[in-house]
DSSP file (Angstrom, degrees, kcal/mol; ACC not computed):
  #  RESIDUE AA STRUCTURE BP1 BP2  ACC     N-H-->O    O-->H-N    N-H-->O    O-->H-N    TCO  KAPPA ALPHA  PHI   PSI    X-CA   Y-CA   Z-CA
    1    1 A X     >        0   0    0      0, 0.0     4,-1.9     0, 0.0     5,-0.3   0.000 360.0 360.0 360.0 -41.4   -5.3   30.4  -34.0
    2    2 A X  H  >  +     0   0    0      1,-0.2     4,-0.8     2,-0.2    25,-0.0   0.699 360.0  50.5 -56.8 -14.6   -4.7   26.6  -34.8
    3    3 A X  H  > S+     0   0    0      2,-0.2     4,-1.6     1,-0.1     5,-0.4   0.609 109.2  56.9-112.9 -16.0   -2.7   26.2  -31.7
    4    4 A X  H  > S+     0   0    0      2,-0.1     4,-1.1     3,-0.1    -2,-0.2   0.951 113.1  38.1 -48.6 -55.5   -5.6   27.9  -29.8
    5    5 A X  H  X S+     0   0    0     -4,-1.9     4,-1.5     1,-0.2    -2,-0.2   0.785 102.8  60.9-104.9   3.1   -7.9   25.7  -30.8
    6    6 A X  H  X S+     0   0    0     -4,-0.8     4,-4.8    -5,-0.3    -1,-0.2   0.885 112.0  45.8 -53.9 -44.0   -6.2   22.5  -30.8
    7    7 A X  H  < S+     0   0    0     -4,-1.6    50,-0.2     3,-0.2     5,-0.2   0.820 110.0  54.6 -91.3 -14.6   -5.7   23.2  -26.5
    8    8 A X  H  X S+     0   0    0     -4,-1.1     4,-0.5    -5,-0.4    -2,-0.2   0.769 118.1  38.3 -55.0 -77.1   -9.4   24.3  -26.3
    9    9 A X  H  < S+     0   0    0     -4,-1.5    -2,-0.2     2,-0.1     3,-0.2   0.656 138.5  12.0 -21.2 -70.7   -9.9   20.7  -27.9
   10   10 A X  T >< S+     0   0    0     -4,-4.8     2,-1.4     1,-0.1     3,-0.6   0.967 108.6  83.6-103.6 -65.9   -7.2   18.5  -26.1
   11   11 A X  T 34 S+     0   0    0      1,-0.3    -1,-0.1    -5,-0.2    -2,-0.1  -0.060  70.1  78.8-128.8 -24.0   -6.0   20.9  -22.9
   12   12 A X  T 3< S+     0   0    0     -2,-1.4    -1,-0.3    -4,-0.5     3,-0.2   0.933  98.5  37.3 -75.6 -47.6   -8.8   20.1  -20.4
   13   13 A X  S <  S-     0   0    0     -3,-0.6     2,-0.5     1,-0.3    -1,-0.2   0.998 136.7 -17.5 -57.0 -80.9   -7.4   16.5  -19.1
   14   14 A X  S    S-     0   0    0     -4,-0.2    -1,-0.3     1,-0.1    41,-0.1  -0.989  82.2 -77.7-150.6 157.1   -3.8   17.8  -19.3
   15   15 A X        -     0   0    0     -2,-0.5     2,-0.5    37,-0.3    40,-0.2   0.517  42.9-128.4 -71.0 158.4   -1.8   20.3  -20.6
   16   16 A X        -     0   0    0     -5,-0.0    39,-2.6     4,-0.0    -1,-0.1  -0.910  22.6-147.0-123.6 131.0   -0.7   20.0  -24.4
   17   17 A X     >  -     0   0    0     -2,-0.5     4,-2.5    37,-0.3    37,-0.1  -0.288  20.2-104.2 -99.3-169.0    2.7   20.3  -25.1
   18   18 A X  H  > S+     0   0    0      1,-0.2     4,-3.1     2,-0.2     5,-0.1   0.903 110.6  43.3 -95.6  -0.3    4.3   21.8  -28.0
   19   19 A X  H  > S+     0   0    0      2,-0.2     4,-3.4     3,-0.2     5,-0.3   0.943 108.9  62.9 -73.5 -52.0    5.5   19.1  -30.1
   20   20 A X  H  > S+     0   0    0      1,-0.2     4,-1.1     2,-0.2     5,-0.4   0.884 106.4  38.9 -39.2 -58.1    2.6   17.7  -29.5
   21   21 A X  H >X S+     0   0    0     -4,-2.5     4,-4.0     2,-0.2     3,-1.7   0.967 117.5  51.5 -37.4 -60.5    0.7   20.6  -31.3
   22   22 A X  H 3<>S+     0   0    0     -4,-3.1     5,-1.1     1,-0.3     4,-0.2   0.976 112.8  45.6 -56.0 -40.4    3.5   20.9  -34.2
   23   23 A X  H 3<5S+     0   0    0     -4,-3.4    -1,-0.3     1,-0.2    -2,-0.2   0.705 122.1  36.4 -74.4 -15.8    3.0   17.3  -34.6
   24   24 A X  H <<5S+     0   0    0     -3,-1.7    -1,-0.2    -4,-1.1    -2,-0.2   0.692 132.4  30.6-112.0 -55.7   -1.3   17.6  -34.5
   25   25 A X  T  <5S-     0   0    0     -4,-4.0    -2,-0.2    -5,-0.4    -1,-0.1  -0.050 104.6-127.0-123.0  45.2   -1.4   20.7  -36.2
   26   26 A X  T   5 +     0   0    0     -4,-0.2     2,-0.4     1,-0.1    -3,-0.2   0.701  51.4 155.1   2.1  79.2    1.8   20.5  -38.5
   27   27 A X      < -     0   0    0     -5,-1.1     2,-0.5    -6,-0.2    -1,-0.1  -0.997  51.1-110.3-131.4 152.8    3.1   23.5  -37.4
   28   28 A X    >>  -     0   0    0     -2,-0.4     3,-4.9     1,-0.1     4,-0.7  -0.538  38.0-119.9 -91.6 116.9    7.1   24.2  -37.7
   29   29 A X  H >>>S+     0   0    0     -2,-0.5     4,-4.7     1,-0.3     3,-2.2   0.678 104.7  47.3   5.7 -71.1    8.4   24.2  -34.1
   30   30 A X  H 345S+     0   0    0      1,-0.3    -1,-0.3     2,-0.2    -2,-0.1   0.509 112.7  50.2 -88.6  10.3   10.0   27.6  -33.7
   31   31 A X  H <45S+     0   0    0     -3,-4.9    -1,-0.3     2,-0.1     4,-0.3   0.177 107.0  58.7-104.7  -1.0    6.9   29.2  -35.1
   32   32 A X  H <X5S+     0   0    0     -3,-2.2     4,-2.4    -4,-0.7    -2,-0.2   0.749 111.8  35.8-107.9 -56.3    5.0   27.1  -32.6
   33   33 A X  H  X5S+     0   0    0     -4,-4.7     4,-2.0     2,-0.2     5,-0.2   0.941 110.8  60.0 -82.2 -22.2    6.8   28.6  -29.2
   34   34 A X  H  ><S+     0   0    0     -5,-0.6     4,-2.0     2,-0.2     5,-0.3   0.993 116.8  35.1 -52.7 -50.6    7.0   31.9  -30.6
   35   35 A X  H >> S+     0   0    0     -4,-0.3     4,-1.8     2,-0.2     3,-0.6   0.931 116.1  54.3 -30.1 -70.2    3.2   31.5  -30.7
   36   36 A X  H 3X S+     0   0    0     -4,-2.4     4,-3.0     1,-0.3     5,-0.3   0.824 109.9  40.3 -70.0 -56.7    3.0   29.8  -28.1
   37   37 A X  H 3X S+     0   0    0     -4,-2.0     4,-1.2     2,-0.2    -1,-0.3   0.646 112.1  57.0 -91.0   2.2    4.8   32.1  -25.8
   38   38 A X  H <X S+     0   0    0     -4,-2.0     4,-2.2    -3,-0.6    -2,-0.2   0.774 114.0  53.4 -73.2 -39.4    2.7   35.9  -27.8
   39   39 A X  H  <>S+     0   0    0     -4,-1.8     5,-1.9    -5,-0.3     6,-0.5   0.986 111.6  36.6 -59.1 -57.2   -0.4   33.5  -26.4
   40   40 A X  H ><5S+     0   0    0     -4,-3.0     3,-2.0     1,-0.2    -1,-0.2   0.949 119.4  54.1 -63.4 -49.8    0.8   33.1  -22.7
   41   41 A X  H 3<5S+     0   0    0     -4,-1.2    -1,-0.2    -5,-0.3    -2,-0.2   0.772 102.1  50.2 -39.3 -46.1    1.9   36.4  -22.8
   42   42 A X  T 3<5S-     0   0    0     -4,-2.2    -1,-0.2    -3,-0.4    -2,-0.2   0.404 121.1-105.0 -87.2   2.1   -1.1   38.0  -23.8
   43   43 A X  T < 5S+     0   0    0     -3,-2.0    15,-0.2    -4,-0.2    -3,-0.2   0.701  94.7 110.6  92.5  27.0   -2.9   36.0  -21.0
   44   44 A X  S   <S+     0   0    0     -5,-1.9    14,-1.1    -6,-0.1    15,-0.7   0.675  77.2  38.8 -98.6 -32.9   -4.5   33.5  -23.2
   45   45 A X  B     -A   57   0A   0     -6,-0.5    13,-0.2    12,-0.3    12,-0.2  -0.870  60.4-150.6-111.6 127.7   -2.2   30.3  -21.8
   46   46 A X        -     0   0    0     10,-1.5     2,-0.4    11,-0.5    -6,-0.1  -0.788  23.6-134.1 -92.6 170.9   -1.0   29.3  -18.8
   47   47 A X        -     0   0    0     -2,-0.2     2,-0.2     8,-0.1     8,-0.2  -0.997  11.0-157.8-130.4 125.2    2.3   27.4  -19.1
   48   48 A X        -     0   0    0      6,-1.8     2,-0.2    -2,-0.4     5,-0.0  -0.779  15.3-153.4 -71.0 137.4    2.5   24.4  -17.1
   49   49 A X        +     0   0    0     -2,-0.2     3,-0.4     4,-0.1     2,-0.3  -0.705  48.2  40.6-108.8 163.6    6.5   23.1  -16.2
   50   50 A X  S >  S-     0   0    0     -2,-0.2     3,-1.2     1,-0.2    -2,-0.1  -0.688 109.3 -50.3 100.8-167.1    8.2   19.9  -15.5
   51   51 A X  T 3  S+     0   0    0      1,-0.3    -1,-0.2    -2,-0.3    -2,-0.0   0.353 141.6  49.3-112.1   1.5    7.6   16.5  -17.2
   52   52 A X  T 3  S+     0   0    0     -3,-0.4    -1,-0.3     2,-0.0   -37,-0.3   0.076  98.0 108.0 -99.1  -3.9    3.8   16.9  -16.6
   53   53 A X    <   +     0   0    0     -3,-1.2     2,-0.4   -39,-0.1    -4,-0.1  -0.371  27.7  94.7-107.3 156.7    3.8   20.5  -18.0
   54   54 A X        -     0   0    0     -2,-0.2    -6,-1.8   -37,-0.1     2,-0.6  -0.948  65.2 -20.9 144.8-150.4    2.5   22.5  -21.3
   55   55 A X        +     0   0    0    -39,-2.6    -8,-0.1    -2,-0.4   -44,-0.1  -0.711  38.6 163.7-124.7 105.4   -0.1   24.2  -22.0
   56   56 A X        -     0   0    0     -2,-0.6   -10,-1.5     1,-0.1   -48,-0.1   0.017  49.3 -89.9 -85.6-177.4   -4.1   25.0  -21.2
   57   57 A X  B     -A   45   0A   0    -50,-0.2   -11,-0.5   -12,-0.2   -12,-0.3  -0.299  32.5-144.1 -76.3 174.8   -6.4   27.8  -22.1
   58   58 A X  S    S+     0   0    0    -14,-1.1     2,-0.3   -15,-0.2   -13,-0.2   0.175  76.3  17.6 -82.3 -29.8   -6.3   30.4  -19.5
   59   59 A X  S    S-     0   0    0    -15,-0.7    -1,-0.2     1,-0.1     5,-0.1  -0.962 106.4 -60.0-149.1 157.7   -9.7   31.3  -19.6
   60   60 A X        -     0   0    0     -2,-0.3    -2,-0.2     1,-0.2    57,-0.1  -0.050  45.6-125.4 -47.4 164.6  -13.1   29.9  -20.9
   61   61 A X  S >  S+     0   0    0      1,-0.2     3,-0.9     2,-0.1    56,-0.8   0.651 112.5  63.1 -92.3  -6.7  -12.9   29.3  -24.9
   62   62 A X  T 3  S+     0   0    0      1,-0.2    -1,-0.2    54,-0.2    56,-0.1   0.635  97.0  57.1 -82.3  -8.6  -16.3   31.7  -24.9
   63   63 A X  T 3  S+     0   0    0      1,-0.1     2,-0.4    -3,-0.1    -1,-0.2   0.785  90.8  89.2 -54.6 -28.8  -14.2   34.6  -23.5
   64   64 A X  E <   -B  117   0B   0     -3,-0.9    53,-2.4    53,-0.5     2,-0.2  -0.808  59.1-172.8-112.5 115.0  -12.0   34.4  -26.3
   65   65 A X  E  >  -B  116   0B   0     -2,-0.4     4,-1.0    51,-0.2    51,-0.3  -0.624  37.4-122.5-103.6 165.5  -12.9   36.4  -29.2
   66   66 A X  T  4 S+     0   0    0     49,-1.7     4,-0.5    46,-0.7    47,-0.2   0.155 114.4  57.9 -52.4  -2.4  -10.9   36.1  -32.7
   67   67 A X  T  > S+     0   0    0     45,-0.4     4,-1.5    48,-0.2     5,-0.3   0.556 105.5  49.4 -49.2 -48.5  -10.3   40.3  -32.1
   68   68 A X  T  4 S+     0   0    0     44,-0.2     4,-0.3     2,-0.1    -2,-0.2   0.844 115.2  36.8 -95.5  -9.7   -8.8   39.5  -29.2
   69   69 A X  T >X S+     0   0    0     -4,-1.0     4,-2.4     2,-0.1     3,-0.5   0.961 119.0  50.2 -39.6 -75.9   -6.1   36.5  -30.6
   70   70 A X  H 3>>S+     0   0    0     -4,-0.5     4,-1.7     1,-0.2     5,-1.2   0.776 116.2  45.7 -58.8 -30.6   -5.4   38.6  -34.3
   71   71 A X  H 3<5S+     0   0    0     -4,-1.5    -1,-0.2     3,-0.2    -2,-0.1   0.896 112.7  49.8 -78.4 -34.6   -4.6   42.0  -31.9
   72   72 A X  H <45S+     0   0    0     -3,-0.5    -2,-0.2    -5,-0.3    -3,-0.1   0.997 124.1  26.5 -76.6 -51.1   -2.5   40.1  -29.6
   73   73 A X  H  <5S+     0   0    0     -4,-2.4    -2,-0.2     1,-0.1    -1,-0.2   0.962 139.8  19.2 -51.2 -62.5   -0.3   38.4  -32.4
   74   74 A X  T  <5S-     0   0    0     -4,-1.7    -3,-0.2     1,-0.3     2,-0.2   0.914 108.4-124.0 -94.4 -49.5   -0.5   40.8  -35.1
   75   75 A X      < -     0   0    0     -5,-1.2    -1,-0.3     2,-0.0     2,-0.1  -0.783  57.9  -4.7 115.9-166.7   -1.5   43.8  -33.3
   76   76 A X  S    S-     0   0    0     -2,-0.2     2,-0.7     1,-0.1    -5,-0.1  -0.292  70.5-124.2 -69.2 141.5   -4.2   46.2  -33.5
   77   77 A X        +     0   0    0    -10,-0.2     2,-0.6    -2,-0.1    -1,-0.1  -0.366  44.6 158.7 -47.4  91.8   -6.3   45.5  -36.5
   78   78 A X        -     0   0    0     -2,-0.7     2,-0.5     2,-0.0    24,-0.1  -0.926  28.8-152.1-138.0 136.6   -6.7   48.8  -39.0
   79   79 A X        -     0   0    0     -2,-0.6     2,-0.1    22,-0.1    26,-0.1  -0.968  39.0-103.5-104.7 140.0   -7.5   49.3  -42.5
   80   80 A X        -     0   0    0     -2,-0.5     3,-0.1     1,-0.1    25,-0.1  -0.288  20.7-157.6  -4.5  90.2   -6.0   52.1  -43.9
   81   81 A X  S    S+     0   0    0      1,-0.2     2,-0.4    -2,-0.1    20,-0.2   0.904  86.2  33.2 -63.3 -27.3   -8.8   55.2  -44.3
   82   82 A X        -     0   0    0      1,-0.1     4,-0.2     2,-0.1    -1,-0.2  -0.967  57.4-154.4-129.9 109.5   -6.2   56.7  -47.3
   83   83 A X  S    S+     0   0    0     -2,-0.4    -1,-0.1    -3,-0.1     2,-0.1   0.883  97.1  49.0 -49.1 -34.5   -4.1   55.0  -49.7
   84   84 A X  S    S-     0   0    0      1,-0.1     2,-0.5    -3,-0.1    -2,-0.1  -0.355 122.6 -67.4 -93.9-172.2   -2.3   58.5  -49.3
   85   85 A X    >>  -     0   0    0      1,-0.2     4,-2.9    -2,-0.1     3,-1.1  -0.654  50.7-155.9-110.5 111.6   -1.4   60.4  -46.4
   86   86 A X  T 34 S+     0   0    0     -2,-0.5    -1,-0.2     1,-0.3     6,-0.1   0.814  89.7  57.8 -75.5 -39.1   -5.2   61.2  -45.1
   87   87 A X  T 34 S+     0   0    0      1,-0.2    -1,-0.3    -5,-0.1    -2,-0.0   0.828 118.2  30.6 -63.7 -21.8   -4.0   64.3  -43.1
   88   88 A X  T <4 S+     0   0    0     -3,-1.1    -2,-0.2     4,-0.0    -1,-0.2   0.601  91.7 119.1-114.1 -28.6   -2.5   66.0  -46.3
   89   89 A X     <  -     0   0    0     -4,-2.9     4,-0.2     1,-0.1    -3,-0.1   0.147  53.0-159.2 -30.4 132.2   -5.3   64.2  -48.9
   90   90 A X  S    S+     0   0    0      1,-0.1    -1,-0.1     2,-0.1    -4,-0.1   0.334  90.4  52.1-119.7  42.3   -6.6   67.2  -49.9
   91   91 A X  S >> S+     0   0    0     -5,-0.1     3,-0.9     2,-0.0     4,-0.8   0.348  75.7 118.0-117.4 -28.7  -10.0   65.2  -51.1
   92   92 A X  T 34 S+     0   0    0      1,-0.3     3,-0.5     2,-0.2     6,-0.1   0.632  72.9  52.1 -33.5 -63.9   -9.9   63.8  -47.3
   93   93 A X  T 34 S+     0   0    0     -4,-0.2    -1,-0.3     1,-0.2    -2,-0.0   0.788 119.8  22.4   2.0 -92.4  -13.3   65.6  -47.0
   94   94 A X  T <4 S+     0   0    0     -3,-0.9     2,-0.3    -4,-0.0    -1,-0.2   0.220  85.1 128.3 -86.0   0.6  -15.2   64.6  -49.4
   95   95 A X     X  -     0   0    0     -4,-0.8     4,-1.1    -3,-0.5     3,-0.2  -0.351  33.5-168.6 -23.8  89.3  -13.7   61.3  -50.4
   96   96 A X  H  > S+     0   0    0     -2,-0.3     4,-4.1     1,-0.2     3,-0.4   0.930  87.1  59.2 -77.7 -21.4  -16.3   58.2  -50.5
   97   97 A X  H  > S+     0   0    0      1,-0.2     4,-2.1     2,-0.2    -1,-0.2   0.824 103.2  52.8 -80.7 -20.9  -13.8   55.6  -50.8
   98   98 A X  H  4 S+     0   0    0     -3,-0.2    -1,-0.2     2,-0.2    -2,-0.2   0.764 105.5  51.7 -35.5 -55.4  -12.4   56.7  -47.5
   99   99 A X  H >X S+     0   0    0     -4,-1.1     3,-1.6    -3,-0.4     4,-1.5   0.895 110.0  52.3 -72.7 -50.2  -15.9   56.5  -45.7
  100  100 A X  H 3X S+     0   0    0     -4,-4.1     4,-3.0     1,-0.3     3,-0.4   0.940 106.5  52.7 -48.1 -42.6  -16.1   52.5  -47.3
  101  101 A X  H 3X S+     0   0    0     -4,-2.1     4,-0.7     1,-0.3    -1,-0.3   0.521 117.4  40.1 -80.9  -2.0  -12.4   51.6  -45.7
  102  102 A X  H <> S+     0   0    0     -3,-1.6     4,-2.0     2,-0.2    -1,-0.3   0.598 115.1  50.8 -79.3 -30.6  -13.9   53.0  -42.2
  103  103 A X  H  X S+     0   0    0     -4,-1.5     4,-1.1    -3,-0.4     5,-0.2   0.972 113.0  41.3 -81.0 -45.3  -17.1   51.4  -42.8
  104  104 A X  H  X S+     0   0    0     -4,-3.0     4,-2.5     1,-0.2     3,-0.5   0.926 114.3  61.3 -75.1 -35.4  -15.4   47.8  -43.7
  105  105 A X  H >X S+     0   0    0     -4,-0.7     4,-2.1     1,-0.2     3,-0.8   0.917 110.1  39.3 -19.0 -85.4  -12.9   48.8  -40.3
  106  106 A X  H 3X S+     0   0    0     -4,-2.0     4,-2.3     1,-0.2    -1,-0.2   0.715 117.4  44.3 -40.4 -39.3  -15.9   48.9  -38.1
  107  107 A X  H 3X S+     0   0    0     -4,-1.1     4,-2.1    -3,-0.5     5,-0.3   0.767 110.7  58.0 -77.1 -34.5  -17.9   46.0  -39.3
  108  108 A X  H <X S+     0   0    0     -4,-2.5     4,-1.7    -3,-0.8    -2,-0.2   0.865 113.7  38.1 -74.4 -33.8  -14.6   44.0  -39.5
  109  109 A X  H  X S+     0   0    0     -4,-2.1     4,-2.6    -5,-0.3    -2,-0.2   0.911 108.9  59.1 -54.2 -58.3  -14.2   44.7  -35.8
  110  110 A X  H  X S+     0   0    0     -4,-2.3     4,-1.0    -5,-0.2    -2,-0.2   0.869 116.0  40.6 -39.9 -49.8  -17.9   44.3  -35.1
  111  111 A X  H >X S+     0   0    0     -4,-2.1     4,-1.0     2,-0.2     3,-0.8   0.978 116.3  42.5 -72.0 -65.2  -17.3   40.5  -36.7
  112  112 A X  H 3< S+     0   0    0     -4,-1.7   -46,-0.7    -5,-0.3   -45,-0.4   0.868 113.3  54.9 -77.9 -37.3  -14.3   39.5  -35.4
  113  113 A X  H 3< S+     0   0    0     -4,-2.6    -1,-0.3     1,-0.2    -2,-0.2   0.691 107.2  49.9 -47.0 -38.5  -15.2   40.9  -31.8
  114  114 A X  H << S+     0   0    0     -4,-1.0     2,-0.3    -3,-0.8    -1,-0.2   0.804  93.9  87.5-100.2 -50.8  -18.5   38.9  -31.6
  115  115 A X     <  -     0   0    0     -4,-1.0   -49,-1.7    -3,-0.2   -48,-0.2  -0.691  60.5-169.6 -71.9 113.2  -16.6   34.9  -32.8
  116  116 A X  E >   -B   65   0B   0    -51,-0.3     3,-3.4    -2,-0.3     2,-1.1  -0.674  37.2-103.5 -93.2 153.0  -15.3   33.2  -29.7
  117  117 A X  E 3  S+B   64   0B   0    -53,-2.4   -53,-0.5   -56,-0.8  -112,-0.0  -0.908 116.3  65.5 -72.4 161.9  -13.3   30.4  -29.7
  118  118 A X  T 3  S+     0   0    0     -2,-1.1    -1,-0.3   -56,-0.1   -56,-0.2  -0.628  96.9  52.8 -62.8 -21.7  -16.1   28.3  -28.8
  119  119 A X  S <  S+     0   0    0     -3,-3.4    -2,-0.2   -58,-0.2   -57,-0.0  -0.012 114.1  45.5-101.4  34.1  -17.8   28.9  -31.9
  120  120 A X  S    S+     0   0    0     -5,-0.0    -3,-0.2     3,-0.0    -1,-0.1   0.339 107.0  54.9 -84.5 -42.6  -14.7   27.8  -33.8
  121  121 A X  S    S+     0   0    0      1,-0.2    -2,-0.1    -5,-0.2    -4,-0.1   0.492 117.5  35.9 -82.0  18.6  -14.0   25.1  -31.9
  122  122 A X  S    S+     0   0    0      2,-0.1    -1,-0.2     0, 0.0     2,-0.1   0.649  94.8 100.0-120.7 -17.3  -17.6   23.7  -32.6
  123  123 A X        -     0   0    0      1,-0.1     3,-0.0     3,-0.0    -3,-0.0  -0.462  69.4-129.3 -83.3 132.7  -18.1   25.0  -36.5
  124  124 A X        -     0   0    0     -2,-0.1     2,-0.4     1,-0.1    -1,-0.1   0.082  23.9-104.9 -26.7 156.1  -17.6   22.5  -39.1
  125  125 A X        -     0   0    0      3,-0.0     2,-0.1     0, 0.0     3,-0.1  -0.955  33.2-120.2-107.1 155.0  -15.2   23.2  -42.2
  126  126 A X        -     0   0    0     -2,-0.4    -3,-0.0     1,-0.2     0, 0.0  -0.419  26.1-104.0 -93.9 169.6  -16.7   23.9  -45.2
  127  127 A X        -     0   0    0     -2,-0.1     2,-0.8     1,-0.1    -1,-0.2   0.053  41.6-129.4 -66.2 171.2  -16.1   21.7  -48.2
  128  128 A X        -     0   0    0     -3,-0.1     2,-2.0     0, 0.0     3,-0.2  -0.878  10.3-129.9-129.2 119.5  -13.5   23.9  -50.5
  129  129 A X     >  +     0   0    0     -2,-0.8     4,-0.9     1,-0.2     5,-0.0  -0.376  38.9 165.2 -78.4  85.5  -14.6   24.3  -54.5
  130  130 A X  T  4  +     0   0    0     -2,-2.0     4,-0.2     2,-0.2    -1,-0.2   0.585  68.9  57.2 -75.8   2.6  -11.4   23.3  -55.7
  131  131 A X  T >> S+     0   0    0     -3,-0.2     4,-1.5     2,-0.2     3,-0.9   0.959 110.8  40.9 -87.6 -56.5  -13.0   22.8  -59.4
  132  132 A X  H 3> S+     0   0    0      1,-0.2     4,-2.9     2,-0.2    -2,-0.2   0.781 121.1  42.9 -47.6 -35.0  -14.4   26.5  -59.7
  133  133 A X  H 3< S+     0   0    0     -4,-0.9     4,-0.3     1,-0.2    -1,-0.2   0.700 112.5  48.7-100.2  -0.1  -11.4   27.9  -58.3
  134  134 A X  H <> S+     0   0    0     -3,-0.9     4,-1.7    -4,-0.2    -2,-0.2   0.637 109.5  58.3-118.7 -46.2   -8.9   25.5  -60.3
  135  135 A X  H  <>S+     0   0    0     -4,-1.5     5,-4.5     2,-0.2    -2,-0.2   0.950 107.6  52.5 -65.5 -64.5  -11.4   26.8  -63.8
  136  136 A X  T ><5S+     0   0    0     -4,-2.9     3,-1.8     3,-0.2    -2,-0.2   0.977 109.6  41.2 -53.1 -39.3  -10.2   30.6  -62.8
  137  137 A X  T 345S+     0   0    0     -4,-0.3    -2,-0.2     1,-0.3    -1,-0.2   0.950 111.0  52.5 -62.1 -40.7   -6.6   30.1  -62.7
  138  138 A X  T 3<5S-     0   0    0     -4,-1.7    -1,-0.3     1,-0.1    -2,-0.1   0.200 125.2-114.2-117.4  13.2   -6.5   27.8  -66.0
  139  139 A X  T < 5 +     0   0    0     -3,-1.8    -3,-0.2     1,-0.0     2,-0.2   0.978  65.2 153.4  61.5  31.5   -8.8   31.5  -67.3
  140  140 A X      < -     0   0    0     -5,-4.5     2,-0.4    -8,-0.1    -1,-0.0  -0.628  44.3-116.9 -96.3 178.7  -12.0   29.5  -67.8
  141  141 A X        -     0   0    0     -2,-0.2    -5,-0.1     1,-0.0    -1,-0.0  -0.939  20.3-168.2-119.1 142.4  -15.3   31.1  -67.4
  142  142 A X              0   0    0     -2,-0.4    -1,-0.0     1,-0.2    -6,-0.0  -0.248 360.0 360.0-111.4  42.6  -18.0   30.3  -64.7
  143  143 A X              0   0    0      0, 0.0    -1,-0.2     0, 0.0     0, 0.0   0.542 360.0 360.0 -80.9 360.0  -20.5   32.1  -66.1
């Protein structure tokens, strides 16, 4: 996703190559064209060659949802409906916890389907509560 939005960012003027990106977005080289080439592959990239070459969006960054990045890498996106084998569950029926893991499925689609990069490449990051989160590990309470 980082190397997504890094050529939305820099790509328009000219094509971003990929050291540049590892070196911008400290990502380790051969995890950067493997990336790199799932991206192009999946029609996301074009690949420019030659001493002028590397790599732009393919398409506007509002085309491009966070559904359709996480499916192309990882593949399709599923939660589980059954920690056990849902065809043989013999609760499969009547099972609520079942109905929740489809619920959060849909919604999780719904989400991810709807965020383009374009609203990533414009959103802030938020601040990170390393004090709260530093207070759980060390077993304090934040009550």
């Amino acid at each position: 996703m980082r190397a997504l939005i890094h050529i939305a960012q820099n790509g328009q003027k000219a094509p971003v190559t990929a050291r540049t990106l590892t070196r911008a977005e400290y990502i380790a080289i051969d995890f950067a064209y493997k990336t790199l080439r799932q991206l192009t592959q999946a029609g996301f990239l074009k690949r420019r060659t030659g001493p002028h070459g590397g790599f732009t969006l393919s398409q506007k960054p509002r085309q491009i949802t966070l559904l359709d990045v996480l499916e192309a890498i990882q593949g399709p996106l599923a939660v589980r409906k059954c920690l056990l084998d849902y065809s043989t569950c013999p609760r499969r029926l009547s099972c609520t916890v079942s109905s929740k893991l489809e619920e959060f499925q849909n919604t999780s689609v719904k989400l991810l389907k709807n965020i383009t990069l374009t609203e990533v490449t414009e959103s802030k990051p938020q601040p990170h509560h390393r004090k709260q989160t530093k207070a759980r590990i060390q077993g304090g309470n934040n009550l």
